[in-house]
N, C-alpha and C positions, 0 to 999 in steps of 0.2 A: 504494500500500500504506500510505503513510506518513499521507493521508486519510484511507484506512479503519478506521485505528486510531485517529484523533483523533476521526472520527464513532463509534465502539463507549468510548471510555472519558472521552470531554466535554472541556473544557477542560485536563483534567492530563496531556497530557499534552506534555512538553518536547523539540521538535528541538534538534538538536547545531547549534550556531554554527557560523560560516565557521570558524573558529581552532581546528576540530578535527583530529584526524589523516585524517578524511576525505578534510577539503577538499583536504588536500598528497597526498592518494592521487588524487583526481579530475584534479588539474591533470595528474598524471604520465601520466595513462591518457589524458586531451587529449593532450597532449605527445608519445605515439606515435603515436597515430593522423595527427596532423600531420607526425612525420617519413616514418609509411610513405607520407605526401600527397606528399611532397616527392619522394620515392623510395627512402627508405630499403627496402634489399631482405631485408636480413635486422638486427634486433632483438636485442641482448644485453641482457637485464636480469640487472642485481648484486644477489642476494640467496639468501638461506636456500632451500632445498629446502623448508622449513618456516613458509613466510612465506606466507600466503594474500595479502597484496597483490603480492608478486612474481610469486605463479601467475598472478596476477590479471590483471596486465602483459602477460606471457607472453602469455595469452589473447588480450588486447587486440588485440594484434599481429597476431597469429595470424590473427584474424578482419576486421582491417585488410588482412589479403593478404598480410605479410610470414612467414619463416621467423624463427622467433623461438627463443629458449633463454635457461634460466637459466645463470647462471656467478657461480661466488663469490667472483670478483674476487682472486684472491689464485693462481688455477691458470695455466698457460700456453693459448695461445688456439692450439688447434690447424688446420694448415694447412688441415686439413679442414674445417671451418667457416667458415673464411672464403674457400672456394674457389667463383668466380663472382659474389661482389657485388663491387657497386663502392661502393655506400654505405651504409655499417652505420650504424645508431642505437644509442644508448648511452645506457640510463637505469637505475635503482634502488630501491628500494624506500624508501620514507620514512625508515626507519631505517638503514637503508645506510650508515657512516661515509665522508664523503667523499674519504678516502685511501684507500678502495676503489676509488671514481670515477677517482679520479687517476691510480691504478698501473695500471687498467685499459686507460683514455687512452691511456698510454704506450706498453702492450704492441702495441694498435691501431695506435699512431704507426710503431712499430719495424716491423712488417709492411707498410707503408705507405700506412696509413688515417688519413693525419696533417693533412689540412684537417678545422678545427674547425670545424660551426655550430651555433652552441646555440639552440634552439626554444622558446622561449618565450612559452606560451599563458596563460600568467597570471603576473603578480607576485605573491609569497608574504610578504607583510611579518609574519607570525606568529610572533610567541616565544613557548617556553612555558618556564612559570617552573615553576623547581622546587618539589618539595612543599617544604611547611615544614618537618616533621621532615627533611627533608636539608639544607634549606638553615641551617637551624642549627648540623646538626653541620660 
């Protein structure tokens, strides 16, 4: 798609760099597909009911073979959802604060989903700087 728009409007038009919100959306969606590889049998992703990358997620999973759902990181993870896996994957949406990840973790932990392994399909070394008018004030 992203060729056929370059072939209809010439040279102007500009791809988004690695260093966009994209790219840290792409890794995450690698990153389940690899856990449902592993065996992950059911998918929680941390985010907004209103977050199309979260749905996104979701999806992903979904289509990887796994039982997947959204949760907002902040509710109790009920016995019914986690009844019959043995190994849950646990990821979030790029804007996700990670003390949502963490309290999540924990809940997992307490239920006793408390062997950690983190999946890691790409290194992320992206900062993004703030606009000017904020970093000023």
């Amino acid at each position: 798609m992203v060729d056929a728009l370059s072939d209809h409007v010439g040279g102007s038009l500009r791809r988004p760099h690695a260093d966009d919100i994209c790219y840290a959306t792409q890794n995450r969606q690698d990153a389940v597909k690899e856990m449902v590889e592993q065996g992950a049998t059911l998918i929680l992703v941390i985010g907004s009911e209103n977050s199309s990358n979260a749905q996104r997620l979701v999806e992903v999973a979904q289509a990887a073979g796994a039982v997947a759902t959204l949760v907002d990181g902040e509710g109790a993870l009920g016995e019914e959802l986690l009844a019959g896996h043995e190994t849950v994957g646990l990821t979030a949406g790029a804007s996700t604060p990670e003390e949502l990840v963490r309290a999540t973790a924990d809940k997992l932990a307490q239920r006793g989903f408390d062997t950690l392994e983190e999946v890691t399909v790409a290194r992320e070394h992206v900062h993004f700087r703030l606009p000017r008018e904020v970093a000023r004030a």
